[in-house]
C-alpha positions as CSV (number, residue, x, y, z in Angstrom):
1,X,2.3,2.7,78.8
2,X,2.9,6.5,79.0
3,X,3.0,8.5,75.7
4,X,5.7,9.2,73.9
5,X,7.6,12.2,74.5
6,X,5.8,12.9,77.8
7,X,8.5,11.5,80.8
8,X,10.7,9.9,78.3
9,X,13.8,10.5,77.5
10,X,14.7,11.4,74.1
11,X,17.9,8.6,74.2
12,X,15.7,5.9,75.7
13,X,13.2,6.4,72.5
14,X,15.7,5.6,70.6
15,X,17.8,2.6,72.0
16,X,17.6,-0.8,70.9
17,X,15.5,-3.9,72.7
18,X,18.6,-5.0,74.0
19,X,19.8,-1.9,75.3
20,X,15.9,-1.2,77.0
21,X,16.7,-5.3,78.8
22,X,14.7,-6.9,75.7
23,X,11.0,-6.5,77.3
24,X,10.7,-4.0,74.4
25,X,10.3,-5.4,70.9
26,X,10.8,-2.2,68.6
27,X,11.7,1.3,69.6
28,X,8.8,3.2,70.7
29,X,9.2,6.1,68.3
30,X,11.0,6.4,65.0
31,X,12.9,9.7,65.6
32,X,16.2,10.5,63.2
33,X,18.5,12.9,64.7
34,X,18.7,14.9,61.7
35,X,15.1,16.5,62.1
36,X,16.0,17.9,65.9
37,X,18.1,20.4,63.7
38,X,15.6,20.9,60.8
39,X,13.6,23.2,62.5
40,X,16.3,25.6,63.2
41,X,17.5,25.6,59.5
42,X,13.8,25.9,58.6
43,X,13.5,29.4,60.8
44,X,17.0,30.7,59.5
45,X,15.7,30.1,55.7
46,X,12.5,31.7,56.7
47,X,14.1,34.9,58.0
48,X,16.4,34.7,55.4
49,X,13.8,35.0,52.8
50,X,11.5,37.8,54.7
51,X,15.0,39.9,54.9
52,X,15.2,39.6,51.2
53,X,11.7,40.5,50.7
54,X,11.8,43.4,53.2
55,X,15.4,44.5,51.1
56,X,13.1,44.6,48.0
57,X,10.2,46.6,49.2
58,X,12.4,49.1,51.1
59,X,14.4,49.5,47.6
60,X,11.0,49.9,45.7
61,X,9.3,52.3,49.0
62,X,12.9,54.4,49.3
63,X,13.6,55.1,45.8
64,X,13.4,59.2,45.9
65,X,16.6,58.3,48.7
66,X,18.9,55.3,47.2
67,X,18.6,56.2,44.0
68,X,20.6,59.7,44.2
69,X,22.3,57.5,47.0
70,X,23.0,55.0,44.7
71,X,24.5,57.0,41.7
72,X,26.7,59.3,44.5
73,X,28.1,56.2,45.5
74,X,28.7,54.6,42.2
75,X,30.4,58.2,41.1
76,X,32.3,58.2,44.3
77,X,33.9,54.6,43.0
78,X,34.5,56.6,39.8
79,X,36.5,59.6,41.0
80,X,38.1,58.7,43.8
81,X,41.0,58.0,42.1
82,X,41.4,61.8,40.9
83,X,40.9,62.8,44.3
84,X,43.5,60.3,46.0
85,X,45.8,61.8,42.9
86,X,45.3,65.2,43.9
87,X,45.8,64.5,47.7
88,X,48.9,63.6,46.4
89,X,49.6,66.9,45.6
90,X,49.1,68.1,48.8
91,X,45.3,69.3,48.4
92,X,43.1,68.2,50.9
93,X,40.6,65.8,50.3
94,X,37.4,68.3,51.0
95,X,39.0,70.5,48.4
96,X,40.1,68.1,46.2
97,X,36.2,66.8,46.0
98,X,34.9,70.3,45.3
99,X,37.6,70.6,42.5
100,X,36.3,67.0,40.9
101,X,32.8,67.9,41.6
102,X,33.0,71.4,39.6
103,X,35.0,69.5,36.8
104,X,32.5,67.0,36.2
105,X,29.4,70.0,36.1
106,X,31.3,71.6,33.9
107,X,31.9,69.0,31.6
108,X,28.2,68.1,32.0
109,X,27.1,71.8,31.2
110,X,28.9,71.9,28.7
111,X,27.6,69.2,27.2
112,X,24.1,69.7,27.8
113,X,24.9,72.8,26.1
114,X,26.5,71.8,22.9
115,X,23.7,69.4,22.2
116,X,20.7,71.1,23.4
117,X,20.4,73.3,19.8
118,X,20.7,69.7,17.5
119,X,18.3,67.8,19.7
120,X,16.1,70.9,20.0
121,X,15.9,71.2,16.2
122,X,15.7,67.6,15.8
123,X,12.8,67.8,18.2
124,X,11.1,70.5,16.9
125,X,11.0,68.7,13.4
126,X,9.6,65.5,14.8
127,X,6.1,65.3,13.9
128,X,7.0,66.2,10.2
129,X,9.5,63.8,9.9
130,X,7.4,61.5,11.5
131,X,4.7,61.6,8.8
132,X,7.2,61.7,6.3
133,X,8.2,58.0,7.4
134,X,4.8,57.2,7.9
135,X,4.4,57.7,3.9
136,X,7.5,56.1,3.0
137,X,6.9,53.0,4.9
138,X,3.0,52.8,3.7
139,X,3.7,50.1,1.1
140,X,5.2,47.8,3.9
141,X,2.2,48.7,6.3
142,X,-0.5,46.1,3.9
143,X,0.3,42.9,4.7
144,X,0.6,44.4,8.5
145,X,-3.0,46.2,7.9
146,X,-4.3,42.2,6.0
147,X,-3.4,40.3,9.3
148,X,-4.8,43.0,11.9
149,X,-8.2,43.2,9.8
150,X,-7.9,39.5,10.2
151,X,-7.5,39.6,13.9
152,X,-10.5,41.9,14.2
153,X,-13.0,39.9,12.3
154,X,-12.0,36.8,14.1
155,X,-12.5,39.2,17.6
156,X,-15.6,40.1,16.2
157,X,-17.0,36.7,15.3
158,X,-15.9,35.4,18.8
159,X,-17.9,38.3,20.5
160,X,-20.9,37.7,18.1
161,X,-23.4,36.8,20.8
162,X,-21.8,39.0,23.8
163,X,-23.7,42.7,24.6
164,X,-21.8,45.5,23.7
165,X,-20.2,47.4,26.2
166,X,-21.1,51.1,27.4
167,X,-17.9,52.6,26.8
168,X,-18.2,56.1,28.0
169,X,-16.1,58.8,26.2
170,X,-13.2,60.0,28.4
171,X,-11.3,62.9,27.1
172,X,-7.6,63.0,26.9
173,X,-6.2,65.7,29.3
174,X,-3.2,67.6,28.1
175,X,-0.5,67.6,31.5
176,X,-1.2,70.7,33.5
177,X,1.8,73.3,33.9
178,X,1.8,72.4,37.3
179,X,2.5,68.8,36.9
180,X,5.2,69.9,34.7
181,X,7.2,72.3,37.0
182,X,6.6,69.6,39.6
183,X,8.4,67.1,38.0
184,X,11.3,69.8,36.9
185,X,11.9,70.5,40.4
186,X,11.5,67.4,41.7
187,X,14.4,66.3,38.8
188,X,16.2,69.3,40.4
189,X,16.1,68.4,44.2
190,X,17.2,64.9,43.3
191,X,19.9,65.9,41.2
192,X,21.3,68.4,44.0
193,X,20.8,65.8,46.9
194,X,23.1,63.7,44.2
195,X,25.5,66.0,44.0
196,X,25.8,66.9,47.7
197,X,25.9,63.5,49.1
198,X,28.6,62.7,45.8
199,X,31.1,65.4,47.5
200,X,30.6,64.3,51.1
201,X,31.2,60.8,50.3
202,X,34.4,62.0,48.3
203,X,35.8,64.2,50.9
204,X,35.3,62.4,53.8
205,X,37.9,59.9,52.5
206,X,38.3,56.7,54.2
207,X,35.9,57.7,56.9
208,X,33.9,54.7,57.0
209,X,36.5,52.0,57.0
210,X,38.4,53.8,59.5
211,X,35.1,53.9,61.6
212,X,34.5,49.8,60.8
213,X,38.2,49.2,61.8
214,X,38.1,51.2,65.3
215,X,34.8,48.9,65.9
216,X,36.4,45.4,64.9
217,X,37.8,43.9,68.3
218,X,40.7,41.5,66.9
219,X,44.1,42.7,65.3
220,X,43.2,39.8,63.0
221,X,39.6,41.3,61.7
222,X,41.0,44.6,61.3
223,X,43.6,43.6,59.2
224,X,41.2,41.7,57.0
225,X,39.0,44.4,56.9
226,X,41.8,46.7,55.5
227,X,43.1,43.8,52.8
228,X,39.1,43.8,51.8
229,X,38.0,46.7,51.4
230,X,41.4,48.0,49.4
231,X,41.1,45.1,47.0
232,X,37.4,45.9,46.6
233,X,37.9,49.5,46.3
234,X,40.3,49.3,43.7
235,X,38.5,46.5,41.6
236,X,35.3,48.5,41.6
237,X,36.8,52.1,40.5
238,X,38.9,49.9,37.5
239,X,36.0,48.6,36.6
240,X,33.8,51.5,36.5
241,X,36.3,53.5,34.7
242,X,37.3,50.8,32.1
243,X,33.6,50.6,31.3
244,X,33.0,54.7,30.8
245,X,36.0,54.7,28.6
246,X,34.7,52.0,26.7
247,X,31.5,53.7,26.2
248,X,33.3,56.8,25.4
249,X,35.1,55.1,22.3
250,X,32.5,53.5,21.4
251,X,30.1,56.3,21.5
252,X,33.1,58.2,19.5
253,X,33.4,55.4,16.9
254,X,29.2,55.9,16.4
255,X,30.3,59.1,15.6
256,X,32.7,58.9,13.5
257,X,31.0,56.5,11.6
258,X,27.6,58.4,11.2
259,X,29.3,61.6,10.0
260,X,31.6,59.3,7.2
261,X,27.9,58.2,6.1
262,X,27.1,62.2,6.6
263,X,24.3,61.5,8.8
264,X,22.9,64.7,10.4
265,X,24.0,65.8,14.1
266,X,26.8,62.9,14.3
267,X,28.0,63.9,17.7
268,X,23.8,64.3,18.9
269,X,24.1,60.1,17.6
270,X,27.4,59.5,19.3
271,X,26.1,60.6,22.9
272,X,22.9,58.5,22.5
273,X,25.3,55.4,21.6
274,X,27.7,56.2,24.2
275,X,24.6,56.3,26.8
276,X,22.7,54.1,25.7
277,X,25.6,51.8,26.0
278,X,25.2,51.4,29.9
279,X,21.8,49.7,29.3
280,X,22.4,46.2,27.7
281,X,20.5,44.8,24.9
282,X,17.8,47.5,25.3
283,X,19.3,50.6,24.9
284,X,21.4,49.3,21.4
285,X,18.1,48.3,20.3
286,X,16.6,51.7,20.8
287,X,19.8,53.3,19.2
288,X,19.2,51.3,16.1
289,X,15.2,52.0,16.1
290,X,16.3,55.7,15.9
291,X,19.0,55.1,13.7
292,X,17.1,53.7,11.2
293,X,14.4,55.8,11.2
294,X,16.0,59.0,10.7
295,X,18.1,57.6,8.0
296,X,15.0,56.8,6.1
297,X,14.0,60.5,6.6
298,X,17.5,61.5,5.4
299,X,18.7,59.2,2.4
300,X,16.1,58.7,-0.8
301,X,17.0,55.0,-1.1
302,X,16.6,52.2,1.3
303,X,19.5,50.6,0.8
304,X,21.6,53.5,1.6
305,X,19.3,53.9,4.9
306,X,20.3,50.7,5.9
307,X,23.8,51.4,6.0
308,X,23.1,53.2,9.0
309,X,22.1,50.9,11.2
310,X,24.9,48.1,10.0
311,X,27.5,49.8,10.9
312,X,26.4,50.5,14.6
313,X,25.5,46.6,14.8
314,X,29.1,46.2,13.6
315,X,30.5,48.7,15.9
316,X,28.6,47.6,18.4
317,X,29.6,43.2,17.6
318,X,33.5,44.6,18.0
319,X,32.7,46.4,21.3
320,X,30.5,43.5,22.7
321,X,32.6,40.3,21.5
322,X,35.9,41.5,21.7
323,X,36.9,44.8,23.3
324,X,34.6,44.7,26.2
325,X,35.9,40.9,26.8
326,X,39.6,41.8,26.4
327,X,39.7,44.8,28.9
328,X,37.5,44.4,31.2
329,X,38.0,40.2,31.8
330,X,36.4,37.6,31.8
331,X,36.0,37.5,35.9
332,X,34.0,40.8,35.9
333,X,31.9,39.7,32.8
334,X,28.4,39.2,33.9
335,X,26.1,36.2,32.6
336,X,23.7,37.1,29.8
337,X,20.7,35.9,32.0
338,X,22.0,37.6,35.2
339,X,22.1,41.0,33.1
340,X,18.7,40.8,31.9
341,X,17.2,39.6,35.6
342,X,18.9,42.6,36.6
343,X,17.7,45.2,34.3
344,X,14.5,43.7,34.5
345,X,14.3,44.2,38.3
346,X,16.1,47.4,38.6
347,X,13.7,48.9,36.2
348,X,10.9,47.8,37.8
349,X,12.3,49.0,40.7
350,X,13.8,52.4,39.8
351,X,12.2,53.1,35.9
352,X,14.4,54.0,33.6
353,X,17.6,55.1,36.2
354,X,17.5,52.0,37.5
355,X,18.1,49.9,34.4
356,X,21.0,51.9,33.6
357,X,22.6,51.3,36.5
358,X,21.9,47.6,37.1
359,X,24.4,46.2,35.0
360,X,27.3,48.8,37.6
361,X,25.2,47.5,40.6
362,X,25.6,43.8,39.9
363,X,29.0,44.1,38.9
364,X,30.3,45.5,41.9
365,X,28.0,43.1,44.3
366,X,29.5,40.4,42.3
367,X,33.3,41.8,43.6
368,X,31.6,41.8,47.1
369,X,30.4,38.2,46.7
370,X,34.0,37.3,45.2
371,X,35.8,39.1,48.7
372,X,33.3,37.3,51.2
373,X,33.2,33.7,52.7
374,X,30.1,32.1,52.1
375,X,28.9,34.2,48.7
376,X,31.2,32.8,46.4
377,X,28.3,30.8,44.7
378,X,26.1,33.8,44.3
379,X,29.3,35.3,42.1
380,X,29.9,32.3,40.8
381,X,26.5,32.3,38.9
382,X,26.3,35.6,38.1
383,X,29.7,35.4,36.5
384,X,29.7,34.3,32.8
């Protein structure tokens, strides 16, 4: 008998005894149609899943690019609409974006410049205020002091018979000036690519989906395309600018409060609130870290201290639990889990940039996922 699969029809493995004339008393080969199209399925996972990967390391390997990429293009969502508004008025779009662009560094400069004496004094009188919490907060460091003692006799008693360790001495370096003005103008390149790739993305308009449409080769694509990318568009930039204002309330409420409770440099705390804001869970938890520790330095009592940091957990309850829900919706309200994966990866990713912008990127992938066939799932579970 010849083996199987060598001369033999595929069909004629699998037919019956009495469609073989009966000389055959079980098929020679137990073959189920469905695993001819496993293989296939197999190789598209495969490649699926070493695209991914490759998506991840070029993200980690290309950061010094997408990330300015990524902000201009998160700011181009963001302003657009001023620039559509002001094409209205008959200014065209390449001046419209240098107008937008100058507004927002002035408004930036100006900024920087209001808060650069409070945070500078604020700064300067760190390691004094620092040792003046470290006094008040000695009485609660001796149960804290009790368990680590514990910890090291219990280290020690474990390592009783091992040989010490040579340990040699290194000394800590101080950062060199060079490494310094490095850094500076490395901060300074990436911030001017930002802003140059930020005006040519806003003046070149619709560039790119005119481009996509002329490549599309049915009415019907094109069409879709257009629908798409409007509803997209317009999603994204509400969403972006419903979030900033909510920061900006909020970060005015922190303010408010903070000076009512005649903490120092109220507005210095409303910024870092307001910022901070764009980083879930991690950047409120730093706010009230700082919060808290500065009102010790500032009030005599601890009860008044903690007054402090109540009412920005209060402030912050409202903004989370009912007027981030109410305005932004509950379609474009991302998953607890999802929002932690993402700053999580982001950061890893990008550092500290990249965690504040997760929760933008995610939120406007989800919209993409929403638009698409065949990616509805992925929004589906990073919705909430």
């Amino acid at each position: 008998m010849p083996a199987a699969g060598k001369g033999i029809p595929a069909a004629l493995l699998l037919q019956s005894p009495a469609q073989t004339g009966g000389d055959l008393e079980t098929p020679l080969i137990d073959v189920e149609p469905q695993s001819i199209a496993a293989s296939p399925r197999g190789a598209e996972t495969a490649l699926r899943g070493l695209f991914i990967l490759a998506c991840f390391y070029t993200a980690y390997f290309a950061r010094d690019f997408l990330l300015p990429l990524g902000v201009a293009v998160l700011l181009k969502f963001l302003l657009d609409p001023l620039v559509r508004r002001l094409k209205r008025w008959r200014v065209p779009e390449a001046a419209g974006a240098a107008i937008v662009v100058l507004a927002m560094l002035g408004v930036l400069g100006y900024g920087v410049v209001s808060l650069a004496h409070p945070a500078g004094e604020w700064l300067a009188s760190l390691p004094a205020s620092a040792r003046k919490l470290e006094s008040q907060l000695r009485p609660w460091r001796k149960p804290v002091e009790q368990v680590a003692s514990a910890g090291q006799q219990v280290e020690k008693m474990a390592n009783l018979g091992a040989e010490p360790a040579s340990a040699s001495a290194v000394p800590a370096t101080a950062p060199s000036a060079a490494s310094a003005i490095g850094r500076t103008v490395s901060m300074l390149g990436t911030f001017l690519v930002t802003l140059l790739l930020l005006y040519f993305l806003l003046a070149s308009g619709n560039l790119i989906l005119r481009k996509l449409i002329k490549v599309l080769p049915r009415l019907q694509d094109k069409k879709r395309a257009v629908r798409m990318a409007e509803q997209i568009e317009s999603e994204v930039s509400a969403y972006l600018l419903t979030i900033t204002a909510i920061n900006l309330g909020f970060g005015a409420a922190v303010g408010v409060a903070m000076w009512a409770l005649k903490m120092p440099n109220p507005v210095l705390w409303g910024v870092l609130a307001m910022a901070a804001n764009y980083l879930p869970y991690l950047g409120p938890t730093v706010c009230v870290a700082v919060l808290t520790a500065v009102a010790l330095l500032t009030f005599g009592t601890t009860g008044t201290a903690l007054l402090v940091p109540a009412a920005f957990l209060a402030l912050h309850a409202v903004e989370s639990y009912f007027v981030t829900p109410f305005l932004v919706g509950r379609r474009l309200t991302l998953n607890p889990l999802a929002i932690f994966l993402g700053v999580s990866f982001w950061g890893w990713v990008w550092g500290v940039p990249g965690a504040l912008l997760a929760v933008p990127f995610m939120a406007i992938f989800k919209i993409f996922c929403d638009h698409i066939e065949g990616l509805g799932g992925v929004g589906e579970f990073l919705g909430s």
